[in-house]
C-alpha positions, -999 to +999 in steps of 0.1 A: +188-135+167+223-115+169+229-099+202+240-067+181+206-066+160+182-039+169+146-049+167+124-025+145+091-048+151+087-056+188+055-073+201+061-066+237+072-032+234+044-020+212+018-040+240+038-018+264+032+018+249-004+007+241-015-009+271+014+006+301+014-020+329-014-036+318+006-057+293+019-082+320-017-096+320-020-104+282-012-140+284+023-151+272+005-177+247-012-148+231+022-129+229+041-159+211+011-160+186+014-122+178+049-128+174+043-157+149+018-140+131+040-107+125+068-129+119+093-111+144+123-126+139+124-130+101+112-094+093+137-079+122+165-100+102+156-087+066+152-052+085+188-053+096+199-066+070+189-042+049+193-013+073+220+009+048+191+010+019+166+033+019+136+045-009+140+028-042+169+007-036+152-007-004+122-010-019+136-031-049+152-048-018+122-066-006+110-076-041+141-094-040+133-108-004+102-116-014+112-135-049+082-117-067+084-130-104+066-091-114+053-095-156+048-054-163+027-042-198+024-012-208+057+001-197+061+025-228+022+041-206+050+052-177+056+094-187+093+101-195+109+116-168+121+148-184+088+158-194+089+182-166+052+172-153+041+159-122+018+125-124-006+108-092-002+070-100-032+054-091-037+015-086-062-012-071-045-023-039-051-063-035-023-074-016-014-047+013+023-055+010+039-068-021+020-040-043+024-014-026+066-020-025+069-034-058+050-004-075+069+021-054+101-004-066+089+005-101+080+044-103+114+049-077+135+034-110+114+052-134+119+087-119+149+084-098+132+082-065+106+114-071+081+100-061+059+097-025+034+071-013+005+081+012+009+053+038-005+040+072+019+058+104+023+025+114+047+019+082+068+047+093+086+021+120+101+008+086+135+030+079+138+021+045+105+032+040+103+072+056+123+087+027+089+080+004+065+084+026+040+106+041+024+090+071-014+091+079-026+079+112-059+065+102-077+064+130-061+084+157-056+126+166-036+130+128-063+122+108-075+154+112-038+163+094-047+142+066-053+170+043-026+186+048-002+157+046-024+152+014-016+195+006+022+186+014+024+157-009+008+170-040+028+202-036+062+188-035+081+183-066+074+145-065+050+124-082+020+109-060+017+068-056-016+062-042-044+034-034-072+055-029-091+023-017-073+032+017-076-003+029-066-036+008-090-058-021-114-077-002-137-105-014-173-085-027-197-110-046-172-136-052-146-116-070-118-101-053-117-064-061-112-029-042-134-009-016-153+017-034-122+043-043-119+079-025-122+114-042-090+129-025-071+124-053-091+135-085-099+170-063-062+173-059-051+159-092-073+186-107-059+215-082-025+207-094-033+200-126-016+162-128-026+138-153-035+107-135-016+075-143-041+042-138-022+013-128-038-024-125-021-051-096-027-087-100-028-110-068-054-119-037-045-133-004-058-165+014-092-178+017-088-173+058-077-134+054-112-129+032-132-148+063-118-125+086-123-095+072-158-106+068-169-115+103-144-080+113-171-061+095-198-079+103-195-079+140-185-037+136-147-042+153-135-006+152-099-024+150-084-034+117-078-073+130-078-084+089-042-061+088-024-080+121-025-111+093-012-090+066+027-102+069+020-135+072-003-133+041+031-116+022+054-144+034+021-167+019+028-149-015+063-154-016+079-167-050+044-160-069+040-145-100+023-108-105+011-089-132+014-047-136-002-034-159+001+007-167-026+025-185-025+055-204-027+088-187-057+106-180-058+144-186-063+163-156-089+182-172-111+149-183-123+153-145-147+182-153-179+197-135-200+169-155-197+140-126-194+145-094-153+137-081-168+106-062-180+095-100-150+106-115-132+080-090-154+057-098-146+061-135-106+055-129-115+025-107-134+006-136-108+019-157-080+002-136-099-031-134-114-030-170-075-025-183-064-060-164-086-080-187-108-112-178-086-128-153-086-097-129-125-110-121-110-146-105-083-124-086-056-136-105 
């Protein structure tokens, strides 16, 4: 690495503000593997490399980086720009990575960067990133600021990109598909009145990242250990091929008093899954 390269992902630095003088003991072999597994060197590169783009243009960036081969149908679903409405996009989340920047590549183009993603603080370290964002910290003293992140988002002149799984596809009876969806966005999507824009991912991860997750949630670790693999599960996925597909918007006011908002989530989910077709089942 460059002597002139700033780091934006550093292993021993983050051990530092976590664990204070305490990080000398974690064992240098366990340090190199963190390293390897976030892929340090190769993401601080693209980082820097990339450093003078930021929203769209970096996000269509890393589709680049990551030579995603991206199929969209529907395209002629995406609202026209001018129509002076504001939209939520909505979309199964299988991947943790590559969806979430290719999508945001996608609607950025579509309405000239206008639009903002609900993401995880931790993406925040990412510069190209901030412009779209609106960081929630999931777990510590701001998630009790996640609705009014949520307030801030859905009142800005921007349209909303969200995964309101929260947390990426993992493998449930076989097929990979999504956590059970949150409300937050059919309560808001109603309160603003925004038509809601369902939006179907292909892709899955490795066999190992589905194993882990599993014995993560069935030994009840409070930490996410399935997300340290997440990067080296992108770099995995590199050169594939991905499908998009866009539904049709949904009225705002289809999300009536006759199902609950958990129901009416429910109802966008199968939707979003039911538009992929068969192959969606096999994760493909």
């Amino acid at each position: 690495m460059s002597g002139s390269m700033e780091k934006t992902i550093d292993i021993d630095k983050i051990l530092r503000s976590k664990m204070g003088e305490k990080a000398k003991w974690v064992p240098r072999c366990l340090v190199s593997w963190l390293k390897h597994i976030v892929h340090e060197d190769e993401v601080n590169r693209f980082l820097w490399e990339s450093r003078e783009k930021v929203g769209t243009e970096w996000l269509t960036e890393c589709v680049k980086y990551l030579k995603m081969n991206v199929t969209i149908e529907g395209e002629e679903n995406l609202p026209d720009k001018n129509d002076g409405k504001l939209y939520t996009f909505v979309s199964n989340h299988p991947l943790g990575g590559e969806d979430g920047v290719c999508l945001g590549s996608i609607i950025g183009r579509h309405y000239d960067g206008k639009f903002r993603y609900l993401v995880n603080d931790l993406l925040l370290s990412l510069p190209g990133l901030r412009p779209v964002s609106i960081g929630i910290n999931k777990t510590g003293k701001q998630s009790r600021d996640f609705p009014r992140m949520v307030e801030a988002g859905f009142r800005s002149d921007n349209h909303m990109l969200m995964f309101p799984a929260g947390l990426n596809s993992r493998m449930i009876d076989g097929k990979i598909h999504d956590l059970p969806w949150k409300k937050t966005f059919i309560t808001k999507s109603v309160e603003y009145q925004r038509d809601v824009v369902p939006i179907y991912f292909s892709g899955r991860n490795s066999k190992r990242f589905y194993r882990i997750a599993k014995w993560q949630k069935k030994l009840g670790l409070k930490i996410n250990l399935a997300m340290l693999f997440l990067v080296d599960e992108m770099y995995e996925n590199v050169g594939k091929n991905f499908r998009v597909v866009v539904g049709k918007p949904i009225p705002w006011q289809t999300f009536d008093k006759s199902r609950t908002p958990m129901e009416w989530a429910k109802f966008v989910e199968d939707k979003v899954y039911e538009q992929a077709g068969p192959a969606s089942e096999r994760g493909e």
